[in-house]
TORZA-491574 format. One record per atom (N, C-alpha, C): residue in one letter; x, y, z. Coordinates in steps of 0.05 Angstrom, whole numbers, plus 5000, padded with zeros to 4 digits. Atoms other than C-alpha are relative to their C-alpha. Last residue first. Layout:
! residues N
AXYZ
...
This chain:
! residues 192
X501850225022
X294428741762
X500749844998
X499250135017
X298029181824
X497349874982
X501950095011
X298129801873
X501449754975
X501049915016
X303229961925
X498249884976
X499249665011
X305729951986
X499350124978
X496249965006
X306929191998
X499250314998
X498750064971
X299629072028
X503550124995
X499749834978
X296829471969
X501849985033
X499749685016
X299829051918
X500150115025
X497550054997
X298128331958
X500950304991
X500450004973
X290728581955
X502749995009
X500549784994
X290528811882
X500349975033
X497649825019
X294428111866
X498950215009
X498350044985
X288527721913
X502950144992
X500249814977
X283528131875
X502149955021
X498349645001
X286927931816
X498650045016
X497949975003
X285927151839
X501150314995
X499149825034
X279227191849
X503050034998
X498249864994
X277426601906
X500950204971
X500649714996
X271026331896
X501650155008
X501649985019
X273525581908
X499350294999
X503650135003
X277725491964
X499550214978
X502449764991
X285825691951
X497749815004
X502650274997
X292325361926
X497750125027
X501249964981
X297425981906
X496849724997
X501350245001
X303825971867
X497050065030
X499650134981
X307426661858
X497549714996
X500450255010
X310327091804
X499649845025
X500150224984
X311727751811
X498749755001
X501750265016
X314028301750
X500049765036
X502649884987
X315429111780
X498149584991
X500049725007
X323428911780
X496550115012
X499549945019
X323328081791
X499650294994
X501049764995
X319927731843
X502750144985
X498349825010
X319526981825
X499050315005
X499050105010
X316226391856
X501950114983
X498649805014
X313926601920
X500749854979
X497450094996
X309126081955
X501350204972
X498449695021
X302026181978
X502350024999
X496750095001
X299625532015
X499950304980
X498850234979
X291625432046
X503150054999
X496950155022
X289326062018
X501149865024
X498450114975
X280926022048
X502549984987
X497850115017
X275526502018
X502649895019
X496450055000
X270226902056
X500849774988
X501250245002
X265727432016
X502149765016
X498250204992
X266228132031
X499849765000
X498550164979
X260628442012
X502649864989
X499650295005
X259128841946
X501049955033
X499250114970
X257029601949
X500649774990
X501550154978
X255829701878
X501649955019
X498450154979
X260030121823
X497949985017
X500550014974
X257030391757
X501749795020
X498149784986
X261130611689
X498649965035
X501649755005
X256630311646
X500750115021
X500549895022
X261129711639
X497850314985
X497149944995
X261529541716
X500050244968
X500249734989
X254129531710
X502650144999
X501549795011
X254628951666
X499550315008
X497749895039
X260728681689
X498250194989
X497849754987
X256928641762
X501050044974
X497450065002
X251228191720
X501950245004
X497649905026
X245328411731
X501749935003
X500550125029
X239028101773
X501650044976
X503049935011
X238928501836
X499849994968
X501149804970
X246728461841
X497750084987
X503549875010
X248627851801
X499950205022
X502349964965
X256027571813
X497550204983
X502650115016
X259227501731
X498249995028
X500150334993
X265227861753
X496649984989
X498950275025
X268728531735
X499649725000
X501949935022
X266328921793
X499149884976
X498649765022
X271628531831
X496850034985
X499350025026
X269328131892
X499350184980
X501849915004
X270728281965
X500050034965
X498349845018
X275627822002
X497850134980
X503549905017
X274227622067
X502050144975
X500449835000
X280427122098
X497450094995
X502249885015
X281026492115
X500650255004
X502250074971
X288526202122
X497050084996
X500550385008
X294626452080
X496950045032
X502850065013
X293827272057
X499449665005
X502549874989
X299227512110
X498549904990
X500350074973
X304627052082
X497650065019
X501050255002
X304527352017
X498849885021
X502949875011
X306828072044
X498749714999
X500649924969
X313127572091
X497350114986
X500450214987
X315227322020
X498350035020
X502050145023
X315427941982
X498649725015
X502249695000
X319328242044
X498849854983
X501750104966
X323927582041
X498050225004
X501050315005
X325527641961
X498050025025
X498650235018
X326828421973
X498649705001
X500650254983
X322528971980
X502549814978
X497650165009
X324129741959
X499149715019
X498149974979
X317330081949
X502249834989
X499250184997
X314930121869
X501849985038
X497450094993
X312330821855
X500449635016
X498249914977
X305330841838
X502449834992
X497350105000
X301630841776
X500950075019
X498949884974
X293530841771
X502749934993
X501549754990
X288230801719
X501650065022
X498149914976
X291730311666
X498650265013
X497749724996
X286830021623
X501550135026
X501149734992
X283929321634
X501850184995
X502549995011
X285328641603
X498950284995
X498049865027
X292228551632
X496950084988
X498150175003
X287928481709
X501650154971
X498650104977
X284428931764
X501949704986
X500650305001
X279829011710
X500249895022
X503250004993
X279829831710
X498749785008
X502249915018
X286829771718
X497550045002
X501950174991
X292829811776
X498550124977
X503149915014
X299729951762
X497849845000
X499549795019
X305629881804
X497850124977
X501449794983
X306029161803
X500250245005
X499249765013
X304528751751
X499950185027
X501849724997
X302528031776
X502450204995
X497949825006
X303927281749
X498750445007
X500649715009
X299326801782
X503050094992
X496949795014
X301126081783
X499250224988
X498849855025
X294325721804
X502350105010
X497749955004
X291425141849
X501550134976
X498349995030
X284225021861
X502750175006
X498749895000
X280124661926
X501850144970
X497150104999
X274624261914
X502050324995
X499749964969
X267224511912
X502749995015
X500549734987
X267024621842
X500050045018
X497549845006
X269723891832
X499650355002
X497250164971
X263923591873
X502650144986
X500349824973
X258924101831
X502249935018
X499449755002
X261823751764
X500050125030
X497849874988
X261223041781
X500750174997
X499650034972
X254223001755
X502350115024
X501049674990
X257123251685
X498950025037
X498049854976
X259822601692
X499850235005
X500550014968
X253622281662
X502050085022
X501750134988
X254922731600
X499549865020
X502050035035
X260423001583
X498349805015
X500650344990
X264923371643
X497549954977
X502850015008
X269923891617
X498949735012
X501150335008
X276223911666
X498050034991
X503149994997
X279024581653
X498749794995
X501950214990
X286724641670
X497650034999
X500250164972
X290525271653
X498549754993
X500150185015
X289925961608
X501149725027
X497850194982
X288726591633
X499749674984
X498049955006
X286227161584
X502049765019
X499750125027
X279026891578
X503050054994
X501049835002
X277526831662
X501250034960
X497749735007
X277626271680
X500750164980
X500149845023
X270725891709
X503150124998
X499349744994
X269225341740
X501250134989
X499650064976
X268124551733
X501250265015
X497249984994
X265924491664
X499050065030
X499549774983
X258824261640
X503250035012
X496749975003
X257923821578
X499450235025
X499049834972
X250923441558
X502550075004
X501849904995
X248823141483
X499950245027
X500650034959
X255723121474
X497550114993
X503149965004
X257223221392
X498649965021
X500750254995
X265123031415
X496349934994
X498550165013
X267423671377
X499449705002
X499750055030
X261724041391
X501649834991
X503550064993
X261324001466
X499749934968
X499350174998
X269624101463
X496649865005
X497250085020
X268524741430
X500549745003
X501350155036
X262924861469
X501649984986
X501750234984
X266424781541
X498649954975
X498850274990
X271725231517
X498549785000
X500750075024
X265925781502
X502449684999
X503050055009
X263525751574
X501749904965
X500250314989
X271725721600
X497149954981
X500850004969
X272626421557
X499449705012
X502550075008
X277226441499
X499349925026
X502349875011
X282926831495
X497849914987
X500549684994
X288926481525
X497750004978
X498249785002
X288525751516
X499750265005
X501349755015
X285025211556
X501150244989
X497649674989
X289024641581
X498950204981
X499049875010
X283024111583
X501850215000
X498349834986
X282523531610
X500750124981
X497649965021
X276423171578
X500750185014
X498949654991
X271622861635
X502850024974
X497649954980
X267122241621
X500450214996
X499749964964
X259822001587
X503550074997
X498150104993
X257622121511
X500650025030
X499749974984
X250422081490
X503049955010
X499050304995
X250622401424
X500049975031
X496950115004
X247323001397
X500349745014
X497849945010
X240523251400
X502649965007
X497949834990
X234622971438
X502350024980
């Protein structure tokens, strides 16, 4: 077998523009890990927490995929992309209603608890064996279900001209810019 047997978890804060997969070889290579699996995926422009697991803790991977996760979104709102995040081109601009702190607050509010939330074109989900990106990328759109997803706490942390900033601790399979395109429309108007 190739490379070394190393066992535990490296915490990693992963930087903007590189995807969790390649993350995971970067630190697969650096320790020569015969084994290395991470603990879920974000996305290559967000940056955060990615516990790699190396060898016999790779085990404990699935139990941390199952666990709850906690992000600090920042959303645009006002214009929605092809991505549904900074990534994508701008395909929509609406006017901005007038909300203050507590209005921002009260939209939020609606998304705690389970919901269904239906995931972005833009994802690595398989529909009859493709990768949604892939079709997304040749200009096709698929039905997709509604999938459900649980926000236990959603908490304002700055709302700011078209810029919003909020904290949100979620179940697993939750897309964060669909929860930003969802918060958007609830306020009146579209966001990334």
């Amino acid at each position: 077998m190739k490379g070394r047997s190393v066992h535990g978890i490296v915490l990693l804060d992963k930087p903007r523009g590189i995807s969790s997969n390649r993350a995971l070889q970067k630190v697969r290579g650096i320790f020569q890990a015969r084994k290395a699996g991470h603990t879920g995926s974000l996305d290559p422009f967000a940056t955060g927490m990615l516990p790699v697991c190396l060898g016999e803790a790779s085990k404990t991977a699935a139990f941390m995929l199952e666990a709850g996760k906690r992000y600090i979104a920042t959303a645009r709102l006002g214009e929605a992309t092809t991505t549904g995040d900074i990534e994508g081109e701008v395909i929509q601009q609406t006017p901005l209603p007038v909300l203050d702190t507590g209005g921002v607050a009260q939209v939020l509010q609606k998304f705690t608890g389970e919901i269904g939330q239906v995931p972005p074109m833009y994802s690595a989900l398989k529909k009859d064996g493709k990768r949604l990106y892939e079709l997304a990328r040749k200009g096709e759109v698929v039905e997709r279900e509604a999938r459900p997803i649980r926000i236990d706490d959603i908490s304002l942390l700055e709302a700011a001209g078209t810029r919003l900033v909020f904290r949100v601790t979620c179940s697993k399979g939750t897309y964060v810019r669909v929860l930003v395109e969802d918060i958007a429309k609830a306020a009146g108007t579209v966001g990334h």
